[in-house]
C-alpha positions in Angstrom: -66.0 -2.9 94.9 -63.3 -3.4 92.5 -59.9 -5.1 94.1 -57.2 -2.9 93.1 -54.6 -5.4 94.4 -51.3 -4.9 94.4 -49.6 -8.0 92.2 -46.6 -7.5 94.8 -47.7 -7.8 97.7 -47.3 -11.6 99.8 -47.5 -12.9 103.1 -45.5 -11.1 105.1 -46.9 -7.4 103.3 -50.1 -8.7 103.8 -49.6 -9.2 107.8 -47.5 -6.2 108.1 -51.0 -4.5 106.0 -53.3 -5.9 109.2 -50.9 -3.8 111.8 -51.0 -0.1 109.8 -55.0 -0.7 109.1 -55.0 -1.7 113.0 -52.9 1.5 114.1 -55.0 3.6 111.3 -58.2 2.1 113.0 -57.0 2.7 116.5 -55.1 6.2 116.5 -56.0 8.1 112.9 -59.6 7.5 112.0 -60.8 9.1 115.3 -59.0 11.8 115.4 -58.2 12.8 111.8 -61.3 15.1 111.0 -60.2 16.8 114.5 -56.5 17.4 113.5 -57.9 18.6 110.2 -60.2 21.4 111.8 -57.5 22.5 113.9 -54.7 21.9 111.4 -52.7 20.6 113.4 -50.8 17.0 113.3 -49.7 16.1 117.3 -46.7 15.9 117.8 -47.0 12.5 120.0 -48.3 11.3 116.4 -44.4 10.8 115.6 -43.6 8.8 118.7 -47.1 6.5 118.4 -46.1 5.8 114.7 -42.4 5.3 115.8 -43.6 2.6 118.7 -46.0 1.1 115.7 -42.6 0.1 113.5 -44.4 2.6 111.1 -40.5 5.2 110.4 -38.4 3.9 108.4 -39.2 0.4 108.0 -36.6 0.1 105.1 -33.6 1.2 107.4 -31.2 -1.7 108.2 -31.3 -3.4 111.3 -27.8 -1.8 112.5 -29.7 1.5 112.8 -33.5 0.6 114.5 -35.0 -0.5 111.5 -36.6 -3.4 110.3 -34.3 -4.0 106.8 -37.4 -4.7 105.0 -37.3 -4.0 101.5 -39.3 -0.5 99.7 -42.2 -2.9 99.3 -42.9 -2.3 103.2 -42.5 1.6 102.9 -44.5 1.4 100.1 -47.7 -0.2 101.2 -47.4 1.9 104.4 -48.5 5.2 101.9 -51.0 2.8 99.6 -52.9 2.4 102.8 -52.9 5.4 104.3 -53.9 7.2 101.1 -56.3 4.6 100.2 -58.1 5.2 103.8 -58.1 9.1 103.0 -55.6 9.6 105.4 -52.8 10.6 103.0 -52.0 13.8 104.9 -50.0 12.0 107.3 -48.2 9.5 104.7 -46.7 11.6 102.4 -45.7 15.3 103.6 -44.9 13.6 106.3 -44.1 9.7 106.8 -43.3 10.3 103.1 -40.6 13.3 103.6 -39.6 11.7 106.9 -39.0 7.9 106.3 -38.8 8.0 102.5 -36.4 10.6 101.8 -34.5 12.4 104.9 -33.6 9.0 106.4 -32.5 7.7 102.9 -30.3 10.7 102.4 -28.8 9.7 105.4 -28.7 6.5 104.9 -26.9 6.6 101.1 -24.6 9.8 101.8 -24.0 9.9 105.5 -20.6 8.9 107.5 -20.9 6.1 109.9 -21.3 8.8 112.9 -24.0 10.5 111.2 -26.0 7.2 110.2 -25.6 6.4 114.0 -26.7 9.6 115.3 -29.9 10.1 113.6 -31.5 7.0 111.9 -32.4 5.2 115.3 -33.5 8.5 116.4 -35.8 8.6 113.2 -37.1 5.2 113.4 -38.3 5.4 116.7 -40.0 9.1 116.5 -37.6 10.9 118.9 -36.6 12.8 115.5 -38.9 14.0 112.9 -37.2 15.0 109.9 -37.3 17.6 106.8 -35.8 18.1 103.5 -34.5 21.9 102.7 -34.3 22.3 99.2 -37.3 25.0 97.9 -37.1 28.6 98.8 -38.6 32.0 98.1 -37.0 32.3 94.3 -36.1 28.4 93.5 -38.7 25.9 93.6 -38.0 22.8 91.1 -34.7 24.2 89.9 -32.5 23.4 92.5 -29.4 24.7 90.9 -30.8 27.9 91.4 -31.1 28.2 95.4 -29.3 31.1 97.1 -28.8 29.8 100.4 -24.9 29.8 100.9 -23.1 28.2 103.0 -19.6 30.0 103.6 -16.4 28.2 105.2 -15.0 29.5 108.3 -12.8 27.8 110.9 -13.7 24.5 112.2 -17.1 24.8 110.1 -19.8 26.7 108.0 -21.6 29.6 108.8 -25.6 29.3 106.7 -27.7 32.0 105.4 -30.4 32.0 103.7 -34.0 30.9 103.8 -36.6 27.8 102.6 -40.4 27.5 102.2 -42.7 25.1 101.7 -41.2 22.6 103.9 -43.0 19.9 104.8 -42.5 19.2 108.7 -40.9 22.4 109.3 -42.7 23.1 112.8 -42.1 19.4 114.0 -38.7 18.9 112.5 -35.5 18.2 115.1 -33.2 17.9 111.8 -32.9 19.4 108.5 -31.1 18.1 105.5 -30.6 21.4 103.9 -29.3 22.2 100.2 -27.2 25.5 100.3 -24.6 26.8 97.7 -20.6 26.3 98.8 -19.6 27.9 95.9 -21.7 30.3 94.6 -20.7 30.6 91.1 -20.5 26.8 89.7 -24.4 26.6 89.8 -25.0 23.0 90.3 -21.6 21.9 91.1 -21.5 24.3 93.9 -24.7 22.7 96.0 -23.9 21.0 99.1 -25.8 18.9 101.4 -25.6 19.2 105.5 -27.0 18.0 108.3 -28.8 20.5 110.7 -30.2 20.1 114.2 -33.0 22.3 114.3 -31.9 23.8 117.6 -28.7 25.2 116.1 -28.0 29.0 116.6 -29.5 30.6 114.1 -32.0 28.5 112.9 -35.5 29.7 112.8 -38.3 28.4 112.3 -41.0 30.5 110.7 -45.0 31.0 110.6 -46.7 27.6 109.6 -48.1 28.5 106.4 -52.0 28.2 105.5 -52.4 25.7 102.2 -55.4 25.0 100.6 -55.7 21.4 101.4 -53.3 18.7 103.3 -54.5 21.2 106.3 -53.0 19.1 109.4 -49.6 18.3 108.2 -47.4 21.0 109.1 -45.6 23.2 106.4 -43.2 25.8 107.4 -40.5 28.4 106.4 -37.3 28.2 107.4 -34.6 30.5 108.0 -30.8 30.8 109.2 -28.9 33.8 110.3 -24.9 33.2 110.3 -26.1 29.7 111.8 -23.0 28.3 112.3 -22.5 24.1 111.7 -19.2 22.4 112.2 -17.2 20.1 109.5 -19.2 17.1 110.1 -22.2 18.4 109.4 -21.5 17.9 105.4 -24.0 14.9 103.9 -21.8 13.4 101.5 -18.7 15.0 99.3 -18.7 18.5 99.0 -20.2 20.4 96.2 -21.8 17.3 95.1 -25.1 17.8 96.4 -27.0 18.5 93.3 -25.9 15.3 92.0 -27.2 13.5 94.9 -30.2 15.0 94.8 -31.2 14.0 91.6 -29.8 10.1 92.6 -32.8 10.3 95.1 -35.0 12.1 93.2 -36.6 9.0 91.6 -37.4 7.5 95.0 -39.6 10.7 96.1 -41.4 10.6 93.0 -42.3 7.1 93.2 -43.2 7.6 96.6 -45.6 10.2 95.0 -47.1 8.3 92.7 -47.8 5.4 94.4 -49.6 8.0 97.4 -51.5 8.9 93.9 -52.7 5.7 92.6 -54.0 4.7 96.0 -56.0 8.0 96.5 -57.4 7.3 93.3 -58.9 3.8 94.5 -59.8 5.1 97.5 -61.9 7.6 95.7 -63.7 5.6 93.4 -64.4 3.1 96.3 -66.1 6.1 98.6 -68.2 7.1 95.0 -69.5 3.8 94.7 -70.5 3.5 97.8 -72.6 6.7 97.5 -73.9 6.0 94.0 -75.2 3.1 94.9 -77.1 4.7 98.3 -78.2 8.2 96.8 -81.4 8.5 94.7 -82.1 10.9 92.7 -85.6 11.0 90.4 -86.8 8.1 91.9 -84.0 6.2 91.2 -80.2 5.6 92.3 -77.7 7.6 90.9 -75.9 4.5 90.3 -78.9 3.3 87.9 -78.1 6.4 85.4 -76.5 5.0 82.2 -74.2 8.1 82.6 -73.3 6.8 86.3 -72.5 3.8 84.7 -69.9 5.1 81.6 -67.7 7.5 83.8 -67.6 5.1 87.0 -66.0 3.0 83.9 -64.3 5.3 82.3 -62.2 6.4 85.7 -62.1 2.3 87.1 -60.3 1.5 83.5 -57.9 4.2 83.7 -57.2 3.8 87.5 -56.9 -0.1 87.0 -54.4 0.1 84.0 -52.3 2.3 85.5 -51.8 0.5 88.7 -49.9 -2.0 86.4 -47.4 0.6 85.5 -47.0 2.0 89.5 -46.6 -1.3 90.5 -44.1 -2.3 87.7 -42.2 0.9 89.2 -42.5 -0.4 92.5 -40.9 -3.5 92.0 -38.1 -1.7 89.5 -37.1 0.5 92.4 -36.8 -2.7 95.0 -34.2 -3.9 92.7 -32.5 -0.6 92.5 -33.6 -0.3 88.8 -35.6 2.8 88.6 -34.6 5.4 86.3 -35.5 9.1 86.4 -37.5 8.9 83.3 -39.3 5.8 84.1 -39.7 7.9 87.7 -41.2 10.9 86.4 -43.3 8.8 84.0 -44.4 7.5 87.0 -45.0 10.8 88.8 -46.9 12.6 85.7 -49.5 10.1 84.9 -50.7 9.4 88.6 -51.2 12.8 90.0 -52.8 14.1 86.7 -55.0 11.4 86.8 -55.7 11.6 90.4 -57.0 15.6 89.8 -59.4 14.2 87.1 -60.6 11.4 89.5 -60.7 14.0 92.2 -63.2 16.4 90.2 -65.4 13.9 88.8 -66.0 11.8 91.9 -66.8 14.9 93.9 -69.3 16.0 90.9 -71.5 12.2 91.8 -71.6 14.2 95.2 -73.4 16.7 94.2 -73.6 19.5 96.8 -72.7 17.3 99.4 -69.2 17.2 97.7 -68.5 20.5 98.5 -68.9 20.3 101.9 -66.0 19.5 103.9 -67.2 16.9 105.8 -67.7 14.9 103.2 -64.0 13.2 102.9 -64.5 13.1 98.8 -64.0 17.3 99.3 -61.1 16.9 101.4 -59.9 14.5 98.5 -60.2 17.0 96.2 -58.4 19.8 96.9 -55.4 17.6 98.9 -54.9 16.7 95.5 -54.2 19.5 93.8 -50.2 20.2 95.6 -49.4 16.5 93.9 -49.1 18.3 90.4 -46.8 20.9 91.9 -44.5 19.6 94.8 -42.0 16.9 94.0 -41.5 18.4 91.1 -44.5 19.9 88.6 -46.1 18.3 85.9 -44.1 20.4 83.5 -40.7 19.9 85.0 -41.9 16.1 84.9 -42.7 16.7 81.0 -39.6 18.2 80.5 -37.4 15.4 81.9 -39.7 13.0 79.8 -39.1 15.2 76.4 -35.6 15.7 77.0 -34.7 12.1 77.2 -37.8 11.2 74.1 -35.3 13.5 71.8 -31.8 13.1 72.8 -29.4 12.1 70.3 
């Protein structure tokens, strides 16, 4: 095996790393190929992750959770992807704990911060993010949701899709237009309890892989919230979003990295077992050159992931950097995908074989987040400014 370790990690990660491959161990590994056939995630998963100090563990103390620094969050994902359990890390520990609770956290009034992040950290809530609909997926500014001032509040219409968490979710932060014809100046942010008037939730929608983690749409009919459901200033929404922006990415591409070691961990495994002419498949000179080929890209870039890593825990991320980040690490994890599955042979394509599951969970890390070519974009526009 090769040790893909990460050059952060000390003590006090590596004890916190015994408890999530203990919980993982106790509560995921039997069950996951079960919540997979019946694509379905429990939703007394939440509270057993909540009891496990597994929400949120970058929360300050004041509101349930353990202050730790994004190093904690981060190795939370690492593991679970690394395990094969990525489902339940990133659509939706990932949505949850690494972006709804630090929208919260970084926009949210006192009363707001009070109301939900305890509720978060512990389970009791499960949140989602409401920013992609029918006609708007990675350009925000072009969302037609509106959110229209009347007396004492806002009355919402509109719908989302694609919303990871959107059967489970007990609170929404939702992106909606306030003034419909300043584009991106005119987004606004609120908070939404999910059993609001109004709101309703949709069919869970069939994907092609990440089959147990719940993904909805949304939709709200003159669903009425008061004042104080506004996250943050008014109209400013768009702005915030993109301030957060290189925290979900991150978040992304360190879930990608680690499915990547994972997966070339499970094919040498099976290399070394399967024989094939009279010989192991790990034996063929071909065997040899990709296994190397993939290790030496997956190893070098784990030096740029976790360079990001520790750039964000000092607040020093940047978008660019971000999506950099976010490009390189799903692309790559597609390729490793494909040609770990082909050592498989037929075997790969079957899905009880976890490198087939691997395979196409990967593909929706290209697209959501942001796509490759919006992530291109960003990258090009900065390469050539003046």
């Amino acid at each position: 095996m090769i040790a893909f370790n990460c050059s952060w990690l000390n003590e006090d990660l590596r004890m916190f790393s015994d408890s999530i491959n203990k919980f993982i161990d106790q509560e995921i590994g039997p069950n996951y190929e079960r919540w997979e056939h019946d694509k379905w995630l429990p939703r007394e998963v939440w509270n057993k992750l909540g009891n496990a100090g597994l929400l949120c563990v970058d929360i300050p103390e004041q509101y349930g959770g353990f202050g730790a620094d994004f190093k904690f969050s981060a190795i939370i994902n690492d593991i679970f992807y690394r395990r094969g359990f990525g489902a339940i890390a990133g659509g939706g520990i990932g949505v949850h704990a690494g972006i709804v609770a630090h929208y919260i956290l970084n926009m949210g009034t006192e009363t707001q911060k009070q109301t939900y992040l305890p509720k978060m950290v512990s389970g009791e809530y499960v949140g989602a993010i409401g920013m992609t609909e029918p006609g708007a997926g990675s350009d925000l500014k072009e969302i037609k949701t509106t959110a229209t001032k009347v007396a004492g509040g806002y009355l919402i219409n509109g719908s989302k899709t694609f919303i990871s968490n959107g059967q489970h979710c007990d609170i929404v932060v939702l992106a909606c237009k306030t003034d419909p014809k300043a584009g991106a100046k005119g987004v606004s942010l609120f908070i939404v309890e999910t059993n609001t008037a109004g709101f309703v939730k949709g069919k869970k929608l069939s994907k092609l892989g990440i089959h147990l983690q719940d993904t909805s749409e949304l939709f709200f009919n003159d669903m009425f919230v008061p004042d104080d459901a506004v996250l943050g200033t008014l109209n400013s929404g768009f702005i915030s979003m993109m301030k957060e922006l290189p925290r979900e990415r991150l978040i992304l591409a360190i879930s990608a990295q680690a499915a990547c070691e994972g997966m070339l961990d499970i094919t040498l495994d099976y290399v070394k077992q399967r024989n094939a002419f009279g010989k192991r498949v790990a034996d063929f000179q071909n065997t040899r050159f990709k296994l190397a080929e993939l290790a030496t890209a997956v190893r070098i870039q784990k030096a740029f992931v976790d360079q990001c890593v520790s750039l964000l825990a000092d607040n020093q991320l940047d978008a660019v950097t971000a999506a950099m980040a976010k490009l390189h690490t799903t692309e790559l994890q597609g390729k490793v995908a494909d040609e770990c599955l082909q050592f498989f042979g037929g075997y790969g394509y079957m899905t009880e074989y976890r490198i087939g599951r691997e395979f196409v969970d990967a593909r929706v890390q290209r697209i959501y987040g942001g796509t490759s070519e919006i992530m291109k974009e960003i990258i090009g526009k900065e390469l050539i400014k003046d």
